[in-house]
N, C-alpha and C positions, 0 to 999 in steps of 0.2 A: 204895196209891199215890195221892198227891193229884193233880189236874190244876191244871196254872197256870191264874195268875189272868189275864185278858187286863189290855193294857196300859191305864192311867186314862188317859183322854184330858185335857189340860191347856189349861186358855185361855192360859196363857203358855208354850208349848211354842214357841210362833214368835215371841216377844219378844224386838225388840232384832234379828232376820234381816236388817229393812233398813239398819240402822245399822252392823251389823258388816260387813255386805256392800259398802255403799256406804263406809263407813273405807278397807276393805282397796284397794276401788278410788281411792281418793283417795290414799292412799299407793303404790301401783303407780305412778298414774299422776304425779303428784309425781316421785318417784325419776326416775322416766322422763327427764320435761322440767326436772328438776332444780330444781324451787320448788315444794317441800311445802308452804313456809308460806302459798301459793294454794292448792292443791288439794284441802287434806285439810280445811280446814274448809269448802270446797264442797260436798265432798261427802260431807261428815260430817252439815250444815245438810238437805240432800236426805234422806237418809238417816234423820234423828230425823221430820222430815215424815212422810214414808211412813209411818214406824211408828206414829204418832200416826192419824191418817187411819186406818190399819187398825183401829187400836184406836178409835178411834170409833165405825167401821163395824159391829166387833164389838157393840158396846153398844144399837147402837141397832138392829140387828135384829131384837130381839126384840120389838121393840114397833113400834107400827101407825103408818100414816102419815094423821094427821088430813087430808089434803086427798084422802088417798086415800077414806077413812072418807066425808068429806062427801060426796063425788062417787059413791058405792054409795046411803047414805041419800036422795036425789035424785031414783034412777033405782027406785027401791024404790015 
């Protein structure tokens, strides 16, 4: 009997959460107050942002923060 394999953890497992999230709310809230054609690309616009930003965020953690870097080299 083999054992599973655990699940691959994926950098895009959460690509796109703020976009579809902030859509669906842009369209909610559109219907609501009855002018979609305001709402949903507010908060479609919000939405592609955030996602971006994260994804930045992601990329650039792994590497060091040169004013952080200087300011260690300083105190050394």
């Amino acid at each position: 009997m083999s054992t599973p394999k655990p699940p691959i953890e994926s950098d895009s497992a959460f690509s796109g959460l703020y976009t579809s999230t902030f859509l669906a709310v842009g369209v909610a809230l559109g219907a609501a107050l009855d002018n979609i054609g305001l709402w949903l690309p507010v908060f479609l616009s919000i939405g592609i942002t955030l996602d971006y930003g994260a994804s930045q965020k992601k990329t650039s953690e792994g590497t060091p923060d040169s004013a952080n870097q200087n300011d260690q080299d300083k105190t050394a």
